[in-house]
Backbone as a chain_set.jsonl record, in Angstrom:
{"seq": "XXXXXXXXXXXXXXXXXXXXXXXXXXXXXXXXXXXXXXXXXXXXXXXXXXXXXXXXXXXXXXXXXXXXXXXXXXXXXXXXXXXXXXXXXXX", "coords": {"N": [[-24.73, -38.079, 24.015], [-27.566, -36.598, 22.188], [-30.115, -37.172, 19.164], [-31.162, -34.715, 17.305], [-34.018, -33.793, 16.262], [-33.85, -32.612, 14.238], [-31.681, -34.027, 13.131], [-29.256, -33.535, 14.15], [-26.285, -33.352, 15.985], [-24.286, -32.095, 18.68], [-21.421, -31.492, 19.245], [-18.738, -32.294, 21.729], [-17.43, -29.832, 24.419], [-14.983, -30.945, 24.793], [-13.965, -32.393, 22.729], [-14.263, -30.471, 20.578], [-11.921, -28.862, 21.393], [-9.698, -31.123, 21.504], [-9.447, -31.517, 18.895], [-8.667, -28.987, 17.943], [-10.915, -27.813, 17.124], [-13.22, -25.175, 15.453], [-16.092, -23.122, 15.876], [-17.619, -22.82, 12.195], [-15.94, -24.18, 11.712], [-14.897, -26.956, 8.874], [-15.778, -30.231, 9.098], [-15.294, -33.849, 8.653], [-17.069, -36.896, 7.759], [-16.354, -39.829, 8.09], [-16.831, -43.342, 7.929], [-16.623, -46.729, 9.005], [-16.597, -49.922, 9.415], [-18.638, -49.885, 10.785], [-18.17, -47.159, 12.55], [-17.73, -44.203, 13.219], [-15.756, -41.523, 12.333], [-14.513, -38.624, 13.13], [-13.258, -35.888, 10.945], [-11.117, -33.439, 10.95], [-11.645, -30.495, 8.237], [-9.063, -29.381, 6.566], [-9.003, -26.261, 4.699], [-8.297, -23.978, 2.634], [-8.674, -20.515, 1.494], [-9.387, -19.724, -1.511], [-9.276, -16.486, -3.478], [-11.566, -15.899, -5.925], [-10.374, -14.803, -7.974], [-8.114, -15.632, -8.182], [-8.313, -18.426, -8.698], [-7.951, -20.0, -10.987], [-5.256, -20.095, -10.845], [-4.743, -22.46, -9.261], [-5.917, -24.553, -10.574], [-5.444, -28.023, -12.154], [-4.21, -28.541, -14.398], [-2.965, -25.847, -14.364], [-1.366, -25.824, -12.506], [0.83, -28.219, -13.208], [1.743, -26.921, -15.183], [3.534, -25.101, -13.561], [4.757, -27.053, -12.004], [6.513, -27.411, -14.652], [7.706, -25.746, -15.3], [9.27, -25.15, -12.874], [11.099, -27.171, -12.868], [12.068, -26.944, -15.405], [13.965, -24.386, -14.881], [15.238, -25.023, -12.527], [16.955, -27.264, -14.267], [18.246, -25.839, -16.124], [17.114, -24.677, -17.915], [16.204, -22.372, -19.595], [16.567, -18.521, -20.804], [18.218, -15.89, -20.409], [17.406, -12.571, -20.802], [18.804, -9.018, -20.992], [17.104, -6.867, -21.343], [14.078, -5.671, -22.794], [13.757, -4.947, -25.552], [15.707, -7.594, -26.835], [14.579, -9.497, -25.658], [11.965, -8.985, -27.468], [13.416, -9.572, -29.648], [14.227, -11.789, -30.002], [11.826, -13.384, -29.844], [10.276, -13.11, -32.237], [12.284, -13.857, -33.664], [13.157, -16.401, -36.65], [13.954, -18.522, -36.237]], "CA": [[-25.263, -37.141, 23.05], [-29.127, -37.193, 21.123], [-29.879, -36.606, 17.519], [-32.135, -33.625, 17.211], [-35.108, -33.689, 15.892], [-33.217, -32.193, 12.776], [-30.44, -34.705, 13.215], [-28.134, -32.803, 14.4], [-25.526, -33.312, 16.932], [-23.864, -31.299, 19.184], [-19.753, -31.566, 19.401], [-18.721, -31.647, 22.588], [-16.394, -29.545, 24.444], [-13.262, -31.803, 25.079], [-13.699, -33.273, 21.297], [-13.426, -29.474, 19.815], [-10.57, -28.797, 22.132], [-9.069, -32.087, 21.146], [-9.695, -31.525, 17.647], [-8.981, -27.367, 17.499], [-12.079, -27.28, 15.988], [-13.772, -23.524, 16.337], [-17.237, -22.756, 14.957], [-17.915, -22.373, 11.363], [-14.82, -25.052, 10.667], [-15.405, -28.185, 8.291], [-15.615, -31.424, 9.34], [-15.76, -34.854, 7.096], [-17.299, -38.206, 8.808], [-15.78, -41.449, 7.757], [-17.874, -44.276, 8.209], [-15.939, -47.889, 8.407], [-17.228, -50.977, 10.071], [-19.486, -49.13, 11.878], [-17.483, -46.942, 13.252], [-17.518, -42.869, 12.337], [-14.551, -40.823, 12.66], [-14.442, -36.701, 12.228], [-11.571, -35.38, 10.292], [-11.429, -31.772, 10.195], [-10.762, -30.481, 7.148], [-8.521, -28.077, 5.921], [-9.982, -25.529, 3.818], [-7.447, -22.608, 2.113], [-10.137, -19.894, 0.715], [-8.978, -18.98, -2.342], [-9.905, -15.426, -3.777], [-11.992, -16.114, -6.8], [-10.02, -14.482, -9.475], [-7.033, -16.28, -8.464], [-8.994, -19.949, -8.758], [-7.374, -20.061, -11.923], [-3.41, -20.855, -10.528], [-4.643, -23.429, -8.551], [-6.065, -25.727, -11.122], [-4.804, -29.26, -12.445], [-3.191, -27.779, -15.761], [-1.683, -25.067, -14.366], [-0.069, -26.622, -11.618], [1.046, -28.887, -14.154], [2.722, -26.243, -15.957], [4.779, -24.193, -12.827], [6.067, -28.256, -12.088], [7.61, -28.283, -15.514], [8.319, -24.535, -15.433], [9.988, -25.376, -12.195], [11.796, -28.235, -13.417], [12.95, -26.177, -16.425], [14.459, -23.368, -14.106], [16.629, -26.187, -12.131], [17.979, -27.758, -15.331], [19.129, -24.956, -16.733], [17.026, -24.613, -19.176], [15.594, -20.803, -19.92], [16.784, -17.503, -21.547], [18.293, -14.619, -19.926], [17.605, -11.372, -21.575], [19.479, -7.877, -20.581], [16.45, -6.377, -21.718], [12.633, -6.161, -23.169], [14.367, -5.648, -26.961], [16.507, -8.317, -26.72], [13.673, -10.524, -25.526], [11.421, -9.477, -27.987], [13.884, -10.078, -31.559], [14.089, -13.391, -29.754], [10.744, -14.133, -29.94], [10.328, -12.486, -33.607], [13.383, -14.422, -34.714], [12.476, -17.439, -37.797], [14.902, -19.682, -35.696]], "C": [[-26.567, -37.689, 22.491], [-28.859, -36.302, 20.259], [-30.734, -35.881, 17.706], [-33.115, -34.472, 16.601], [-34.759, -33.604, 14.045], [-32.128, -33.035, 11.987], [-29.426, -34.253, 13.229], [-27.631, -32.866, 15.838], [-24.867, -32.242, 17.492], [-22.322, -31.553, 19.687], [-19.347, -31.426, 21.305], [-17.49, -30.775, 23.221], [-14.611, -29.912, 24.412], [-13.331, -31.939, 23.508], [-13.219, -31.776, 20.466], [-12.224, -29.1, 20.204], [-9.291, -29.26, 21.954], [-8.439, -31.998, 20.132], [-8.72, -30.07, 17.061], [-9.631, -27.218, 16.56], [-12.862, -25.903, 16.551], [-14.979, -23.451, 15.317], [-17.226, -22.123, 13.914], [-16.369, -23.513, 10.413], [-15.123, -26.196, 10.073], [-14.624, -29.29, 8.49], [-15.933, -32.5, 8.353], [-16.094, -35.718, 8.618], [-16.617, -39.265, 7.92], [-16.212, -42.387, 8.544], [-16.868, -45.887, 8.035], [-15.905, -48.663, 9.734], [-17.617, -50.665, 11.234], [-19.519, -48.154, 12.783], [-17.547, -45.467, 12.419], [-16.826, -42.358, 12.776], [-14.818, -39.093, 12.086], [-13.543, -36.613, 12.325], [-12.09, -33.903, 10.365], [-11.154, -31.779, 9.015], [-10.234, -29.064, 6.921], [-8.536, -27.455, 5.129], [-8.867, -24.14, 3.506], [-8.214, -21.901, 1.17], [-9.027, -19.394, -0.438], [-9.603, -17.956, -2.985], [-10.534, -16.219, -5.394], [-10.99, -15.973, -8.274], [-8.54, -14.72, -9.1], [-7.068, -17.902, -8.938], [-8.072, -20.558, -9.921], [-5.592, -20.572, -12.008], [-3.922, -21.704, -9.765], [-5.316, -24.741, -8.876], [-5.245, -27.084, -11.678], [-3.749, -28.862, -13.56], [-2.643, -27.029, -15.18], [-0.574, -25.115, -13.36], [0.539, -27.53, -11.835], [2.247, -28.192, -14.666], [3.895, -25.657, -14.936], [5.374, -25.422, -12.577], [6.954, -28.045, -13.232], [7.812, -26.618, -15.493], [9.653, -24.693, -14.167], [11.592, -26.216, -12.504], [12.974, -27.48, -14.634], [14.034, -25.31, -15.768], [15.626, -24.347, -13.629], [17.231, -26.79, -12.971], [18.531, -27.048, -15.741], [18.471, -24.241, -18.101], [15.728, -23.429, -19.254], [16.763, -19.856, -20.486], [16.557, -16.612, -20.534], [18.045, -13.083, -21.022], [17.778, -9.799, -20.312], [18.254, -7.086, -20.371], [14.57, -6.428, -22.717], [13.317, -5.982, -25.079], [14.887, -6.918, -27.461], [15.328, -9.698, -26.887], [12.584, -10.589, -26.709], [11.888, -9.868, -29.54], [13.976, -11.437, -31.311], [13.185, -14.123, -29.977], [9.797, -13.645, -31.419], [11.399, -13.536, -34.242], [12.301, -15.929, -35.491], [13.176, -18.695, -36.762], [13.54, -20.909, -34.413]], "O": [[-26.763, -38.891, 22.314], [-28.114, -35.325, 20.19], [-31.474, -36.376, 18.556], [-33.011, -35.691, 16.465], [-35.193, -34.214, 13.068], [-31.754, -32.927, 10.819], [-28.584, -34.493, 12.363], [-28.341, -32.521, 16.783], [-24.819, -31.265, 16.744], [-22.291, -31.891, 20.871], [-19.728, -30.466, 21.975], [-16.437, -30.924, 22.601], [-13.558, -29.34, 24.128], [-12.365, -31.344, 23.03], [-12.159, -31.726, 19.841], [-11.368, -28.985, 19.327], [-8.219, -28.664, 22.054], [-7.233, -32.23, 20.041], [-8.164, -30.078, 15.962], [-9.356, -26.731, 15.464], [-13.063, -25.626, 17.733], [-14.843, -23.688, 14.117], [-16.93, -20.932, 14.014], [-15.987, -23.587, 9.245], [-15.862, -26.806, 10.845], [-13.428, -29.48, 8.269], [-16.659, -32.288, 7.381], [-15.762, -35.543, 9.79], [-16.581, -38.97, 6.726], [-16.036, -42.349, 9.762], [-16.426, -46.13, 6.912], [-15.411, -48.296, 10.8], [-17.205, -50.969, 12.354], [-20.394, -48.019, 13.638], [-17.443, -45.455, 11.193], [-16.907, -42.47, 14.0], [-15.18, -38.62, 11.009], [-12.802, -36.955, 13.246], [-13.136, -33.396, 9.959], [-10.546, -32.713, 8.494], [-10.79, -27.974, 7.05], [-7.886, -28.01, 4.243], [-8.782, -23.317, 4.418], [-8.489, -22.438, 0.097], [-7.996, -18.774, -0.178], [-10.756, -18.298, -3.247], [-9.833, -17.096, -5.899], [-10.903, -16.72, -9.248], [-7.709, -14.026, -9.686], [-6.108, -18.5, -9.423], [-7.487, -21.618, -9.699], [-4.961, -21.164, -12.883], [-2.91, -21.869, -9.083], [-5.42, -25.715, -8.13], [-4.045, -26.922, -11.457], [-2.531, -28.943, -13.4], [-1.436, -27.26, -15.245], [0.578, -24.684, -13.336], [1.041, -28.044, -10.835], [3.404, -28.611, -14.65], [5.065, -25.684, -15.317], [6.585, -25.382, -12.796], [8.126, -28.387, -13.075], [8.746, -26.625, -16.295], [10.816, -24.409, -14.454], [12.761, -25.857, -12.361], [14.204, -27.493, -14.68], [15.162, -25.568, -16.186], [16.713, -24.452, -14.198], [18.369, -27.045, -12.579], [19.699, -27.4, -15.909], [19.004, -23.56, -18.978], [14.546, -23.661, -19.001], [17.874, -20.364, -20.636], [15.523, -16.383, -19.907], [18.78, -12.869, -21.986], [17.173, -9.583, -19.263], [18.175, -6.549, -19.266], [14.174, -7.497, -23.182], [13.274, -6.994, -25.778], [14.474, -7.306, -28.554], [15.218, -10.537, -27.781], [12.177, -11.686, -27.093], [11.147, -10.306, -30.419], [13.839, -12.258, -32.218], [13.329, -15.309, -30.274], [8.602, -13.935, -31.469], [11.199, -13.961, -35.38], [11.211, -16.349, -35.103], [12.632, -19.799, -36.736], [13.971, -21.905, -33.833]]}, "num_chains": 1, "name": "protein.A"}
């Protein structure tokens, strides 16, 4: 293989093959004692106006929401009354 002009390489066929890499997919280099390695990477697009469940806090919170659920520990209600004198009550 040569470096462009631009420095840009050209993949070759066996290595995408190898790889199942397909045009337009992202690659990382890793550089270590001289030596560069391509990782693909795996990339899950998330829609914008969901970005928001897939931050540090709130995947934070469905663990301990989770967690709560398997201990035992939530409130059934029959109903949306029910639920809301519960959450009205002084208690």
């Amino acid at each position: 293989m040569r470096i462009s002009s631009k420095s840009q390489i050209a993949i070759p066929k066996h290595v995408m093959t190898a790889l199942n890499l397909k045009p337009g997919d992202e690659i990382d280099i890793q550089i270590e004692d001289g030596i560069a390695r391509l990782l693909p990477v795996t990339t899950i697009t998330v829609p914008r106006d969901q970005a928001w469940y897939w931050t540090k806090e709130w995947q934070e919170k469905e663990r301990q929401a989770d967690e709560d659920i398997a201990a035992g520990n939530f409130r059934d209600f029959d109903n949306l009354d029910a639920l809301m004198k519960e959450l009205n009550s002084e208690d």
